[in-house]
N, C-alpha and C positions, 0 to 999 in steps of 0.2 A: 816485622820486616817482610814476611811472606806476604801478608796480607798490601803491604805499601806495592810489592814486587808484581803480583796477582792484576792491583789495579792498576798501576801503571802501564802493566799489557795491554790491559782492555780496554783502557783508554787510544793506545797507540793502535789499536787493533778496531776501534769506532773512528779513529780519523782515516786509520787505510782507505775502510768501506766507502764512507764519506767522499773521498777524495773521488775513489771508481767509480762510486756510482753518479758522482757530479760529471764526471768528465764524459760520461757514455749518456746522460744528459741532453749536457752539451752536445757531441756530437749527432745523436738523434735528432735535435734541434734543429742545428747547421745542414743534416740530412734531406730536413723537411725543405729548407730553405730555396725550395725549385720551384720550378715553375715550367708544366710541359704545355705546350698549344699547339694547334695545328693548320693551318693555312692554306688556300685556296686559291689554285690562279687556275682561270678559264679566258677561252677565246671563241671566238663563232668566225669561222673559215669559209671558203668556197674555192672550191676543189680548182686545180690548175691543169690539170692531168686527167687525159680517158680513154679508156682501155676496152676497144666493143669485139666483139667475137661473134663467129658465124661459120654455121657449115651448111654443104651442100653435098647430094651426092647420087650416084645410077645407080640400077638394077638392069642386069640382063646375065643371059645363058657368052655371049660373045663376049669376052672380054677387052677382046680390042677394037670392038665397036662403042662398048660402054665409058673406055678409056678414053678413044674421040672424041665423045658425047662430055664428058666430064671435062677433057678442055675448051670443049667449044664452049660450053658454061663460063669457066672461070675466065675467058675472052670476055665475053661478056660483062661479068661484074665489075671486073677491072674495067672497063669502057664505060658503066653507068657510076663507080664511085669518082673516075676522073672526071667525068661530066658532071656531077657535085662538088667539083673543087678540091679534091683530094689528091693528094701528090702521090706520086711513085715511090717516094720512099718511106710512106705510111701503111702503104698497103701489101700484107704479107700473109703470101702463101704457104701453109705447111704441104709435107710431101703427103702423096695419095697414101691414104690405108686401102686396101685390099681385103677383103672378107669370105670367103663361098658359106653360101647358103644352103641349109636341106629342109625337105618338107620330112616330117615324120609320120607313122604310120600305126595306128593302135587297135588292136582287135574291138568287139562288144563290151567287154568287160575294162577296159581301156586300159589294159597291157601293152606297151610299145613292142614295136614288131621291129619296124626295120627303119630306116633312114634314106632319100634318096636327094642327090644333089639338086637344087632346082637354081643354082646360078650366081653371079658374083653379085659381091654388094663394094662399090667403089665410095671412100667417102673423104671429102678436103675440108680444112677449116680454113678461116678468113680471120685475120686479125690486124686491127688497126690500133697505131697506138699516134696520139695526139694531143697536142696544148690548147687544139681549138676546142673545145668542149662544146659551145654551143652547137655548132656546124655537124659534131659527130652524132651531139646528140637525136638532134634532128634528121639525120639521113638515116639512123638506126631505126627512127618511129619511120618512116616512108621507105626503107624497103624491101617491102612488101609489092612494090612496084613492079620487082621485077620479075611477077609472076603472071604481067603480059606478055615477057618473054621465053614464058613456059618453063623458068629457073624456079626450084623449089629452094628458097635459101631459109635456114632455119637461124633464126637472130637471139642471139641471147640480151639480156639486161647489161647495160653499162657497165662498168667498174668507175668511180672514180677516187684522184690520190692526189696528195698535194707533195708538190718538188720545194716546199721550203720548209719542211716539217721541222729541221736542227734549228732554224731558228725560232720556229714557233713556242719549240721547248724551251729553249732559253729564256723567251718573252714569260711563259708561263712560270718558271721556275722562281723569275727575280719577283712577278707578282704574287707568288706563293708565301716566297720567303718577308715578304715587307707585308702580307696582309697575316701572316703568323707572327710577327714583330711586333704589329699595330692592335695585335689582340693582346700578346703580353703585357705591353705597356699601360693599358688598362685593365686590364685585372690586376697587375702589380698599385696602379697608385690608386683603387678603390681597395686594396688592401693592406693602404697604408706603408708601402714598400718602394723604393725602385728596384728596375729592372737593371740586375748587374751583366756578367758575361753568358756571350750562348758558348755553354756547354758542350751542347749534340748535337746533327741534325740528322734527321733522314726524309728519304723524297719516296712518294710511293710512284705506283707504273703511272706511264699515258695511258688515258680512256679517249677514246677518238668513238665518239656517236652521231646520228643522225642529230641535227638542229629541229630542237624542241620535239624531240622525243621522249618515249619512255622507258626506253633499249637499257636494260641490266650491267653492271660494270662487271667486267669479269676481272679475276685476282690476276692472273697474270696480264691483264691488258686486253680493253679490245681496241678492233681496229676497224667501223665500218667502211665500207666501200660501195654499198652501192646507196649513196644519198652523198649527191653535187654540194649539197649545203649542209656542213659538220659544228660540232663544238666537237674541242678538246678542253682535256680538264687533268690538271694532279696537284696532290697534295705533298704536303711539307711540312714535317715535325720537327719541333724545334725543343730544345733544353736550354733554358735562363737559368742563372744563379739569380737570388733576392740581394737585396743590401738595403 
């Protein structure tokens, strides 16, 4: 009776096993049954929006000569950027910085000695902000003009930006998500499967770079700006179920 009692356990004690070790199995199986991919939407842009800067600025001992001297300047820029077609409500001036200047003084061994005032340094920036792009960008290369009129203006590099970026993203987004779709669906029926429900998804950052460049994606996102002619680009990770 012990012995019928014994194996009767052992028997019920090989189907337990049996049973667990089918069903975790199974579920490892069912686990496997994914399918992650990742997908690509890109665009090539040209900038709508530009942003030029510029300063200018006096030196002298008299500061309310050099103050005069610095608006009769900015009279003038303003007079030569309206005579390139540029409106009044483009063009803006920030307020004067103020500086004093000292020459300094160093013995043989070039120990500073002393300090003495040698006069103020007055300085203005210039900043234009515009949809005309080409117009800005071309009066930024010419001027230099205006140093017939004995204006020292120092120009910096464009900026440029696009004002429809939120839709750009969404064009990129639906073309992400359908070329990460279009990739599931053939690895799914080359591996003999279809493709069931999406799962998960996640969207990585915009990369906003110069067009046909070689410019480095950065993790949190880049954004350039100074090239009028951009590609943007992100990706889209997607989770299928098989069936």
């Amino acid at each position: 009776m012990k012995k019928i009692i014994k194996t009767a356990l052992l028997s019920i004690a090989l189907i337990i096993v049996a049973v667990v070790l089918g069903n975790a199995y199974k579920y490892k199986y069912k686990q496997q049954e994914k399918i992650y991919v990742t997908g690509l939407g890109q665009e090539d842009f040209t900038s709508d929006l530009i942003v030029w800067q510029a300063t200018f600025s006096k030196r002298g001992s008299d500061l309310k000569s050099i103050s005069n001297q610095l608006s009769e300047d900015r009279i003038k820029i303003k007079k030569y950027l309206q005579s390139k077609g540029i409106g009044d409500n483009d063009i803006v001036f920030t307020s004067v910085n103020i500086s004093k200047e000292y020459s300094n003084s160093y013995d043989s061994n070039g120990n500073f000695l002393y300090s003495v005032f040698s006069g103020y340094l007055l300085t203005q920036n210039l900043r234009i902000e515009s949809k005309d792009v080409d117009k800005i960008e071309k009066i930024s290369r010419e001027v230099t003009e205006l140093i017939n009129q004995n204006i020292e203006l120092t120009s910096f590099d464009p900026e440029y930006y696009y004002t429809k970026l939120d839709e750009l993203k969404l064009r990129m987004i639906e073309n992400a998500t359908k070329d990460a779709k279009d990739r599931a669906e053939i690895i799914a029926k080359n591996g003999g499967s279809k493709l069931g429900d999406l799962k998960n998804a996640s969207m990585g950052v915009i990369q906003i770079t110069a067009k046909n460049s070689s410019e480095d994606y950065s993790w949190g996102g880049s954004f350039n700006t100074s090239s009028k002619l951009k590609t943007a680009s992100i990706t889209i990770r997607l989770e299928y179920s098989l069936k």
